[in-house]
C-alpha positions as a Markdown table, in Angstrom:
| # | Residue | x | y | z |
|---|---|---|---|---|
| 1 | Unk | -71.5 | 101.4 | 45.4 |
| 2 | Unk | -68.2 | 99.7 | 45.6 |
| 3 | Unk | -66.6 | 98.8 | 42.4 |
| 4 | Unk | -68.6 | 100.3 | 39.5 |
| 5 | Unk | -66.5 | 101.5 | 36.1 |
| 6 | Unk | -66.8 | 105.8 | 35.8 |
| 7 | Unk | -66.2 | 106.4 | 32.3 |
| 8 | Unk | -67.2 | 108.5 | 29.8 |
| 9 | Unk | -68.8 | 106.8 | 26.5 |
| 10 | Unk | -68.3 | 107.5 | 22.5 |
| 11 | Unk | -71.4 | 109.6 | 21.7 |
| 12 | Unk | -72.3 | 108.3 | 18.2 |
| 13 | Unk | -74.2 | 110.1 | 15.6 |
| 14 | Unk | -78.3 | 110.5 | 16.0 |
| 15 | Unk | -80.3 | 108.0 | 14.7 |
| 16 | Unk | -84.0 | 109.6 | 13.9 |
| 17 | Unk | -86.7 | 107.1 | 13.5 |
| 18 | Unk | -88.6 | 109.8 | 11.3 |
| 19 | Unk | -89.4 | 108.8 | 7.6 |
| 20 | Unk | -88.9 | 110.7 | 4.7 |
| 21 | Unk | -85.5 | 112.3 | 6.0 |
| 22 | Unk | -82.1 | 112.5 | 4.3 |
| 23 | Unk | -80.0 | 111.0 | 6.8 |
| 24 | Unk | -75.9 | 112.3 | 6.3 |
| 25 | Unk | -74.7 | 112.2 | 9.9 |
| 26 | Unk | -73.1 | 108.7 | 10.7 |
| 27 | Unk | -71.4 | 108.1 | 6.7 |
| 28 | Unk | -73.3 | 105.1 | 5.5 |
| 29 | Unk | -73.4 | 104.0 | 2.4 |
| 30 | Unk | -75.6 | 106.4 | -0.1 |
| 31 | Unk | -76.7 | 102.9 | -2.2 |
| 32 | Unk | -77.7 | 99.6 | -0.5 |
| 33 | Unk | -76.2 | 96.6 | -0.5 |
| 34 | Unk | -75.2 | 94.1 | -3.9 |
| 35 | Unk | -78.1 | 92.5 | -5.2 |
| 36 | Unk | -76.4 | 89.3 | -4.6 |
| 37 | Unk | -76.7 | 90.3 | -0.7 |
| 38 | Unk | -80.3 | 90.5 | -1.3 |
| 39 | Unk | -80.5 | 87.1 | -3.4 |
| 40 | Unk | -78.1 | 85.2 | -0.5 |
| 41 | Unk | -80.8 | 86.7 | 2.2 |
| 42 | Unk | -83.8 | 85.3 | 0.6 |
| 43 | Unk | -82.0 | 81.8 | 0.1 |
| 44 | Unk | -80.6 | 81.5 | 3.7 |
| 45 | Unk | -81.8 | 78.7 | 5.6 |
| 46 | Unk | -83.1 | 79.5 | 9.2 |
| 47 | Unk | -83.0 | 76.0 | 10.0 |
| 48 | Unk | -79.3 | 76.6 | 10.8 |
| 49 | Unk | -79.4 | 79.1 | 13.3 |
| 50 | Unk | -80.2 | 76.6 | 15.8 |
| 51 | Unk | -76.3 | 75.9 | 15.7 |
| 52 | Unk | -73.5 | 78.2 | 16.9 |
| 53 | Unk | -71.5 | 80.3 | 13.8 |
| 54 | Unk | -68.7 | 78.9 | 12.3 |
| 55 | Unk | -65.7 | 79.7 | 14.8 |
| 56 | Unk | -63.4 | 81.3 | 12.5 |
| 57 | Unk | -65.8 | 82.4 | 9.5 |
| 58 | Unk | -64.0 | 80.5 | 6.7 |
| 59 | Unk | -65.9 | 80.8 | 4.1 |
| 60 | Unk | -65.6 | 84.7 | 4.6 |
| 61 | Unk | -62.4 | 84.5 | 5.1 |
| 62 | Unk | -61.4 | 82.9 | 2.2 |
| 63 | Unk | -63.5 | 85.7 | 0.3 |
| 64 | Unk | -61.6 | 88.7 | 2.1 |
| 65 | Unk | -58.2 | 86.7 | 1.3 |
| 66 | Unk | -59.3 | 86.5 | -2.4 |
| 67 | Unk | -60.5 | 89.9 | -2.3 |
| 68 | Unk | -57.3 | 91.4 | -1.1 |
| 69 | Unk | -54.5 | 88.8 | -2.0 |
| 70 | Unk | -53.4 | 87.9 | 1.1 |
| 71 | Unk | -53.4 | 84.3 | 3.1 |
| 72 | Unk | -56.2 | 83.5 | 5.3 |
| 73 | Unk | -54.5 | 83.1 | 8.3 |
| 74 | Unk | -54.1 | 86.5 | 8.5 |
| 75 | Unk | -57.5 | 87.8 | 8.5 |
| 76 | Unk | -59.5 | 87.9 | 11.6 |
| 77 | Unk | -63.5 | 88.5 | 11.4 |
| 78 | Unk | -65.2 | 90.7 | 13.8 |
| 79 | Unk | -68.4 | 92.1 | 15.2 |
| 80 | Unk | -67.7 | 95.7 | 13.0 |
| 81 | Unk | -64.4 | 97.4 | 12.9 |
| 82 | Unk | -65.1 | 98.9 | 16.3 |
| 83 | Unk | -64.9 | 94.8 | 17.8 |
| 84 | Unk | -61.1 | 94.4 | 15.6 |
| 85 | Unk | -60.4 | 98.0 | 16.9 |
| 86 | Unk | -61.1 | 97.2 | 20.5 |
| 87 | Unk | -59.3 | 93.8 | 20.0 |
| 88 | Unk | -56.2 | 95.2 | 18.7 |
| 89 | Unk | -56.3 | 97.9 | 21.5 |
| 90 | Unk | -56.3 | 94.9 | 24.5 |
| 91 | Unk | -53.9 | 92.8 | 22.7 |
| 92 | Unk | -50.9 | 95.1 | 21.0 |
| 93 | Unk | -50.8 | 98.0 | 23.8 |
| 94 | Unk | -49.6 | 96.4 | 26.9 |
| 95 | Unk | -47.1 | 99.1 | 27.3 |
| 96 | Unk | -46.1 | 101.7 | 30.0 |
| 97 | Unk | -45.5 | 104.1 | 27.5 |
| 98 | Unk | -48.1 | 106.1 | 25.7 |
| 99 | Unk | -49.9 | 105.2 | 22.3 |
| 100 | Unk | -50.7 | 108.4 | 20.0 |
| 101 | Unk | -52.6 | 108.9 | 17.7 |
| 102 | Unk | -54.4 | 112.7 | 16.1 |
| 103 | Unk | -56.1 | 115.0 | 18.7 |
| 104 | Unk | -58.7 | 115.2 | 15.9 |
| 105 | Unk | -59.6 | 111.3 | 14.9 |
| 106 | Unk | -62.3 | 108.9 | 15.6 |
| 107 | Unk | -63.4 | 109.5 | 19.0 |
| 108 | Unk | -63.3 | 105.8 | 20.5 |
| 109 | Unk | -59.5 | 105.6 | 20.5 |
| 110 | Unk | -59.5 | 107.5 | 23.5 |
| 111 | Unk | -62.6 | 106.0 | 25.0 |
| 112 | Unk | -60.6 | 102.5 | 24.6 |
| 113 | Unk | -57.6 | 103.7 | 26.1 |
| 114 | Unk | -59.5 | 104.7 | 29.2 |
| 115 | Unk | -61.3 | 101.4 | 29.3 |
| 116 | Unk | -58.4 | 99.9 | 28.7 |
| 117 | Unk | -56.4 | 101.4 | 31.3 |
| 118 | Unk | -54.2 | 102.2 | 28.1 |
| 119 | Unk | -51.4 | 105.5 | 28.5 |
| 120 | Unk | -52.0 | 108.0 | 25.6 |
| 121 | Unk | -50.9 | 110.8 | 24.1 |
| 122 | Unk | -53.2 | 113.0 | 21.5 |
| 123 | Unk | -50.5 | 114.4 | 18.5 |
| 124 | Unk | -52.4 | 118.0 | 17.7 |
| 125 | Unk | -52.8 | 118.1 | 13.8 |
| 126 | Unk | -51.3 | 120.9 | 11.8 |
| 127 | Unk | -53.6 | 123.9 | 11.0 |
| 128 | Unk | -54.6 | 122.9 | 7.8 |
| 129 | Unk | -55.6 | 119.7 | 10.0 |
| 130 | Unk | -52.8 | 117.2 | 8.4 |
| 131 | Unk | -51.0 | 115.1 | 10.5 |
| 132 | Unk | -46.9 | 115.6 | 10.4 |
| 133 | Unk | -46.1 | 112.1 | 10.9 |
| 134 | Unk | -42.3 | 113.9 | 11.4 |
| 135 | Unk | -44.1 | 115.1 | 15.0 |
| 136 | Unk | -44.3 | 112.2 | 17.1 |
| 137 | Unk | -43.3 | 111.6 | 20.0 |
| 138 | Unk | -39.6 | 109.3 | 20.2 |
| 139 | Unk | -40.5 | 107.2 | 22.9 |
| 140 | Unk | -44.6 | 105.7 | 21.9 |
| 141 | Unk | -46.2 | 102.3 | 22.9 |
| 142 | Unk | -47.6 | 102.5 | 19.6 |
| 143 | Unk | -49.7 | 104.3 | 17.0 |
| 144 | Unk | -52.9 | 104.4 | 15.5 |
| 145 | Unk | -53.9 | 106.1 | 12.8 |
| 146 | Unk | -57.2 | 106.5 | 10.8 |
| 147 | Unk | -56.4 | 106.5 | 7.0 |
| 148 | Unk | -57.9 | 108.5 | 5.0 |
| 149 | Unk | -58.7 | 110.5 | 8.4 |
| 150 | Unk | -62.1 | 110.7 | 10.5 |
| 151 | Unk | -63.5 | 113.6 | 10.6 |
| 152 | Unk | -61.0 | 115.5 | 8.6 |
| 153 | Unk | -61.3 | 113.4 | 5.6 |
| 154 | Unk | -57.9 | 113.6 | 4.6 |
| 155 | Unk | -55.4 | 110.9 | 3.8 |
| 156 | Unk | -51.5 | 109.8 | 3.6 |
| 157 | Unk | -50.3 | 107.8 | 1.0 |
| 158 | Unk | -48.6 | 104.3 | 1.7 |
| 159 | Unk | -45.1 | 105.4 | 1.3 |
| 160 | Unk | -45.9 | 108.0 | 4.2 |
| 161 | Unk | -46.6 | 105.2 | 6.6 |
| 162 | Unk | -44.3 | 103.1 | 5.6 |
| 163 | Unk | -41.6 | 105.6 | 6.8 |
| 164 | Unk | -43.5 | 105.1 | 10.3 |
| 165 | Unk | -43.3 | 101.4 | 10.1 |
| 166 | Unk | -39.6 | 101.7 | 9.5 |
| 167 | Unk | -38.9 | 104.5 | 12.5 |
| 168 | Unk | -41.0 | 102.9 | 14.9 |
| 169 | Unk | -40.4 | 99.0 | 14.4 |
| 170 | Unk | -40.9 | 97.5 | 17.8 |
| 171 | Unk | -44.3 | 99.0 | 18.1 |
| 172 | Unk | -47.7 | 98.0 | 16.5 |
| 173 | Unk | -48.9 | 100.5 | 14.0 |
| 174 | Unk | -53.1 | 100.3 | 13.5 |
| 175 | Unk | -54.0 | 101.6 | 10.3 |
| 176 | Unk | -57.8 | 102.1 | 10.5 |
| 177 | Unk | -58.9 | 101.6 | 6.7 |
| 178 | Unk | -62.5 | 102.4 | 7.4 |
| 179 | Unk | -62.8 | 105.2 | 4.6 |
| 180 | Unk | -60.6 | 103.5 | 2.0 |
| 181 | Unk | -62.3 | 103.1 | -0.8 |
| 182 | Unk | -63.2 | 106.3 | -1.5 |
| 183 | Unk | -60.3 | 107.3 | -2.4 |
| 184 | Unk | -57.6 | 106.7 | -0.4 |
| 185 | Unk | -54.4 | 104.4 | -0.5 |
| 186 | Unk | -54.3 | 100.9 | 1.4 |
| 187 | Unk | -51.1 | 99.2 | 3.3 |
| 188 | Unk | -52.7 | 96.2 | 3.1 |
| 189 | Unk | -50.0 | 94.8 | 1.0 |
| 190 | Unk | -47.0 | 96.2 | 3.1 |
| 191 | Unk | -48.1 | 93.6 | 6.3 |
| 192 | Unk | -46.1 | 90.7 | 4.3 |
| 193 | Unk | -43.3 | 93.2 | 4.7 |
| 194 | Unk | -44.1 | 94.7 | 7.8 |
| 195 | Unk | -44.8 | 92.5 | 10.8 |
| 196 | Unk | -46.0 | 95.7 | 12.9 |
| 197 | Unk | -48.6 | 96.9 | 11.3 |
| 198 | Unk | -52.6 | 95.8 | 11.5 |
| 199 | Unk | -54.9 | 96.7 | 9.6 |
| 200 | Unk | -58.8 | 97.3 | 10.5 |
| 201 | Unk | -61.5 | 97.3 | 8.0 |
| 202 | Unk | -65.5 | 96.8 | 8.0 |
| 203 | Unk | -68.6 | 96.3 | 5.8 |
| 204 | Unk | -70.1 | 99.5 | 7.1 |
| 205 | Unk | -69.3 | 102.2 | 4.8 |
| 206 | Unk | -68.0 | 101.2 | 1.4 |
| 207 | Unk | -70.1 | 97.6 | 1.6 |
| 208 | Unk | -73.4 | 99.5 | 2.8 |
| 209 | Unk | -74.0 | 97.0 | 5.5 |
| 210 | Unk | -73.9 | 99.3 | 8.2 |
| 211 | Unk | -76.3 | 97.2 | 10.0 |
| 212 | Unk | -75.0 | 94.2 | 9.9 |
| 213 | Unk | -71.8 | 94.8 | 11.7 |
| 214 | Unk | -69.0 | 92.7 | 10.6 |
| 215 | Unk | -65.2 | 94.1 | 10.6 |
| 216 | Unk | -62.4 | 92.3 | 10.2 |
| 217 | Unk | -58.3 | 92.8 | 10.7 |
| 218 | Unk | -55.4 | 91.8 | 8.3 |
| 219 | Unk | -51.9 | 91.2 | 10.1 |
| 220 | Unk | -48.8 | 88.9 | 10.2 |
| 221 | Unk | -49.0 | 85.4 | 11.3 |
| 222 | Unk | -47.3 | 87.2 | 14.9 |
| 223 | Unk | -49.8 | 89.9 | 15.5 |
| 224 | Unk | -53.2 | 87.5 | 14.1 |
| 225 | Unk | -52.1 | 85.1 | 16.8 |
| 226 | Unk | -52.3 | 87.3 | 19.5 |
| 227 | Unk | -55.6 | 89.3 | 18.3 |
| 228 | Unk | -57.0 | 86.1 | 17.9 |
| 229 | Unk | -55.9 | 84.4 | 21.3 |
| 230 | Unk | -57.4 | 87.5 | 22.7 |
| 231 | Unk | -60.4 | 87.7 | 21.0 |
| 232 | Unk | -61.1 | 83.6 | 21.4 |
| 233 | Unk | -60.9 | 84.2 | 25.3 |
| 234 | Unk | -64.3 | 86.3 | 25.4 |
| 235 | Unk | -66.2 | 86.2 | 22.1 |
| 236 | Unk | -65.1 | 83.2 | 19.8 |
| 237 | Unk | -68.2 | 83.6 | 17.9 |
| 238 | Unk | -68.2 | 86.9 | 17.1 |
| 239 | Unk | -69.8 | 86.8 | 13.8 |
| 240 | Unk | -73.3 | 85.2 | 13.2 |
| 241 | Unk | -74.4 | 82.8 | 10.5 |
| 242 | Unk | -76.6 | 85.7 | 8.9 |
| 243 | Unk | -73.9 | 87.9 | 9.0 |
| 244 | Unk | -71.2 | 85.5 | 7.6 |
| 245 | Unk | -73.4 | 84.3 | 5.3 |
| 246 | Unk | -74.4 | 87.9 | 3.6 |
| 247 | Unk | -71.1 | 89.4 | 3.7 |
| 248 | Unk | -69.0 | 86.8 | 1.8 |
| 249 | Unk | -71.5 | 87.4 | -1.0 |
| 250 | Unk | -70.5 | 91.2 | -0.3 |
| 251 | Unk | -66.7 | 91.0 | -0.7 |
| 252 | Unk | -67.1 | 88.5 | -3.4 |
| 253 | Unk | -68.9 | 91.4 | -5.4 |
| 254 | Unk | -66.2 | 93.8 | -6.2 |
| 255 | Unk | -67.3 | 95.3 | -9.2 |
| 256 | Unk | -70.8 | 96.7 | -8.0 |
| 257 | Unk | -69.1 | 98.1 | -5.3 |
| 258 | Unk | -66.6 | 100.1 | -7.2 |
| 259 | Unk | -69.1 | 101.2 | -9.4 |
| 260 | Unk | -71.6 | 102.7 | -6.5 |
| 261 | Unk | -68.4 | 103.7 | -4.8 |
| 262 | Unk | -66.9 | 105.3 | -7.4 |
| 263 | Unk | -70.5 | 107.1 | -7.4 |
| 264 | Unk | -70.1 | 108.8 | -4.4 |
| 265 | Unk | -66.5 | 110.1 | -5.3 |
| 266 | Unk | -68.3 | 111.6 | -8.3 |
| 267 | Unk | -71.0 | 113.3 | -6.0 |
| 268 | Unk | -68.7 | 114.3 | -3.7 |
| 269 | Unk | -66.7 | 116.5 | -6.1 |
| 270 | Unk | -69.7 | 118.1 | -7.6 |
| 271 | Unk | -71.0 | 118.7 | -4.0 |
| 272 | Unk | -67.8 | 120.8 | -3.0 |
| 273 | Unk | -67.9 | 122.8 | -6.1 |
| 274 | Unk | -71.4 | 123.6 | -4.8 |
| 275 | Unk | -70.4 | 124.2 | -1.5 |
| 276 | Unk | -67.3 | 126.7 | -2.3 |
| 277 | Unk | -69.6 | 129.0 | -5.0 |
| 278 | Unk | -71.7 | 129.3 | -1.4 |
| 279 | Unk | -68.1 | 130.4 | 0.4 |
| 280 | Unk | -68.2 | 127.0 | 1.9 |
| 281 | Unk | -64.7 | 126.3 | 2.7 |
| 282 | Unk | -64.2 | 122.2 | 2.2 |
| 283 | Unk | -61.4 | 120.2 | 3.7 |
| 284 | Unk | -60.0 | 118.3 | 0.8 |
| 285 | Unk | -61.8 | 114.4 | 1.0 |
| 286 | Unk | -60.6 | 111.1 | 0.5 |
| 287 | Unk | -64.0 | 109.6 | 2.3 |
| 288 | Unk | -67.5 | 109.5 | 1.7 |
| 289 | Unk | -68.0 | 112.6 | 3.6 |
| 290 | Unk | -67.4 | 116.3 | 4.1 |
| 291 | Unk | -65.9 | 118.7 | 6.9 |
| 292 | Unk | -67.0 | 121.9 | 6.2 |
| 293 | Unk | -67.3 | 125.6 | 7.7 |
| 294 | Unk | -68.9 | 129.2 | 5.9 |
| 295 | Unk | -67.1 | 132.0 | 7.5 |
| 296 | Unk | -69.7 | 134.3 | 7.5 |
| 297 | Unk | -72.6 | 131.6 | 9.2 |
| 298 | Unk | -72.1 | 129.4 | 12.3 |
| 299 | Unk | -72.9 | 125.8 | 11.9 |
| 300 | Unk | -74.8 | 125.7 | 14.3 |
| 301 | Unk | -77.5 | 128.0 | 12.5 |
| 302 | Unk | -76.6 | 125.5 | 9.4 |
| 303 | Unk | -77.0 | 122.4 | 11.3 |
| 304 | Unk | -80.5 | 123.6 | 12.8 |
| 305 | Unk | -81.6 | 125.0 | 9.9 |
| 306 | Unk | -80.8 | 121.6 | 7.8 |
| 307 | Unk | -82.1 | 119.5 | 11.1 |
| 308 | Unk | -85.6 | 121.7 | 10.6 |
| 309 | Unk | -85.8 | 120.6 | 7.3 |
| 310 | Unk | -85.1 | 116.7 | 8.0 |
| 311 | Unk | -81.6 | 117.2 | 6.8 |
| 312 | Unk | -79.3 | 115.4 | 9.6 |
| 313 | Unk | -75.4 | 116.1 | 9.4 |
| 314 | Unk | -73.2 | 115.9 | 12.2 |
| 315 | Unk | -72.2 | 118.8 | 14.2 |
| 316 | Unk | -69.0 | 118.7 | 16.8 |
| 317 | Unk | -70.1 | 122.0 | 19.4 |
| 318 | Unk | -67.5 | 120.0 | 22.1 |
| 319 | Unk | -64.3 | 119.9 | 19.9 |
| 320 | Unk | -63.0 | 123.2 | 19.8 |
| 321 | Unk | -61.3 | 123.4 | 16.3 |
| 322 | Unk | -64.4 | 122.0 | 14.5 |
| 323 | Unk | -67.1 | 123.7 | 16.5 |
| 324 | Unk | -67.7 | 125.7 | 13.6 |
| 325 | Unk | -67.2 | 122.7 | 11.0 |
| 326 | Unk | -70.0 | 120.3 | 9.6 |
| 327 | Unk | -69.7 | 117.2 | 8.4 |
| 328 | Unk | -71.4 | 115.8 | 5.9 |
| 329 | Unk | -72.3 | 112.3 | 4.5 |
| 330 | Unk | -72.2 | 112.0 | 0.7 |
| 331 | Unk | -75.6 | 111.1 | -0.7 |
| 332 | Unk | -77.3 | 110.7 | -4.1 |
| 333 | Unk | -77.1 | 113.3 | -6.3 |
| 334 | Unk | -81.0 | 114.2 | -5.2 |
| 335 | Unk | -79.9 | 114.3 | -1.7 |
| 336 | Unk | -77.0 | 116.3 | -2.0 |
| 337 | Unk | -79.3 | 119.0 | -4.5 |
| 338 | Unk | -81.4 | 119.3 | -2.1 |
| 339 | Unk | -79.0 | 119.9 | 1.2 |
| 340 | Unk | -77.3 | 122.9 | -1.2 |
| 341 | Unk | -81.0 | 123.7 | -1.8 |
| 342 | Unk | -81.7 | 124.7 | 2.2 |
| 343 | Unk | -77.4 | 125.7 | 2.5 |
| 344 | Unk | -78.8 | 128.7 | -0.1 |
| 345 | Unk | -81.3 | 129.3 | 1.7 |
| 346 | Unk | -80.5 | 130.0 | 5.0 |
| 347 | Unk | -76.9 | 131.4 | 3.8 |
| 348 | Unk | -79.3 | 134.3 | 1.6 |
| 349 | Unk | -81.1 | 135.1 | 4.4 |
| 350 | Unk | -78.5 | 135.4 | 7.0 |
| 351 | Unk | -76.0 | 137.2 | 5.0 |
């Protein structure tokens, strides 16, 4: 049939509908939400879902520019990270020249590109799977980068990037601050200083409202005006009342989050020690998850082994230098016991 779109989609992580399972495949949040998201749900009045979101989401805005110390005019709210990622795709890379970003990253930034009709070029990652920012390419259309890194785990420090800014100032630099607060270190506060850089960050992860899907980007007054001419010429309410209303109670509850955050940082060291006394080799981590490998047992034996048991991680068999990597959410402390508890196991018994 004439005219339909061939392309190939971003294949997220399972989503069982089984009870009772420990569920460490798509990195949510190991605690749920701020009581205060829970109190604001109860009180929300339904009456006002018979009228159309507010268009730009101030009071949520005004939270996030609290929250991170920047003006409101800079922020733009989205449906997830994915929707400010997508946005900033259509409305920074316009070039003929390629965008780059790792060969090893989040998986939609090539899907977009192809959607997009977007030229790029994947930068292969060192073999301790860093990424020599040194490397690139001279002539880009632009860069994105996932920091700390998805699936690797691993970040750069600010002063890093800012080096890129600096070598590469007429292109837009995303910076895809999904994993941040578990440990790695935001740019947020070089965009007064830098007017190409965008940043992209969401509720899902360190906010445990995976479900509720609001993102939202921080640039200059420049880069905001296009990403929001853009985004106000397809989807101007892309956030819901429901959605707005919940997550500025989220943002405005910095201290639970640290603490639960800072939770998973704590079970995340104790659950590589525990991995490496089983000859788990461990990327080092700056995220609420885990890339792992054994040398002496394939993960896909692991990965079945844990699936049998209701245990679901995520395992890449199509990506060629982690086809023998898992990776692994960071639960509770129970959860994480008990995945060591089958890794034993089946490691024991095989070797």
């Amino acid at each position: 049939m004439k005219g339909l779109r061939t392309i190939q989609p971003y294949v997220p992580g399972e989503q069982p509908k089984l009870k009772d399972i420990i569920k460490l495949n798509t990195n949510e949040n190991a605690y749920p939400p701020s009581p205060r998201v829970t109190e604001a749900w109860q009180t929300f009045d339904p009456k006002q879902l018979r009228y159309y979101s507010a268009l730009a989401n101030p009071d949520l805005v005004k939270a996030l520019a609290d929250k991170h110390q920047v003006p409101s005019q800079w922020i733009t709210t989205t449906n997830g990270s994915d929707d400010s990622l997508a946005l900033a795709f259509q409305s920074f890379f316009q070039s003929d020249d390629p965008i780059v970003f790792p060969d090893l990253t989040y998986g939609f930034y090539s899907v977009w590109c192809e959607l997009f009709h977007i030229p790029y070029q994947e930068v292969p990652l060192a073999a301790d799977f860093t990424f020599d920012l040194s490397q690139l390419p001279e002539k880009i259309g632009g860069i994105v980068l996932a920091n700390p890194n998805a699936p690797t785990g691993i970040g750069k420090p600010a002063a890093e990037i800012e080096k890129l800014l600096q070598a590469y100032p007429d292109c837009v630099l995303i910076v895809d601050e999904a994993y941040q607060a578990f440990g790695g270190e935001s740019v947020i506060p070089l965009v007064e200083k830098y007017d190409n850089l965008y940043v992209t960050r969401t509720f899902s992860k360190d906010a445990a409202l995976a479900g509720l899907r609001v993102g939202y980007g921080i640039g200059g007054e420049r880069l905001t005006g296009v990403i929001q001419a853009v985004k106000n010429s397809y989807n101007p309410y892309a956030v819901d009342s429901i959605a707005e209303h919940l997550a500025t109670v989220a943002a405005k509850d910095v201290s639970y989050y640290e603490e639960i955050n800072q939770k998973i940082c704590a079970t995340r060291a104790d659950f590589i020690a525990a991995l490496s006394q089983l000859g788990f080799i461990t990327l080092p981590s700056q995220t609420n998850f885990v890339l792992t490998t054994h040398p002496l047992v394939s993960a896909q034996l692991l990965f079945e082994t844990l699936k049998a048991a209701t245990i679901f991680v995520r395992y890449f068999p199509e990506k060629e230098r982690i086809a023998n990597y898992l990776r692994i959410t960071i639960g509770t402390d129970e959860e994480m016991a008990e995945v060591v508890t089958v890794l034993k196991k089946v490691i024991e018994e095989t070797t």
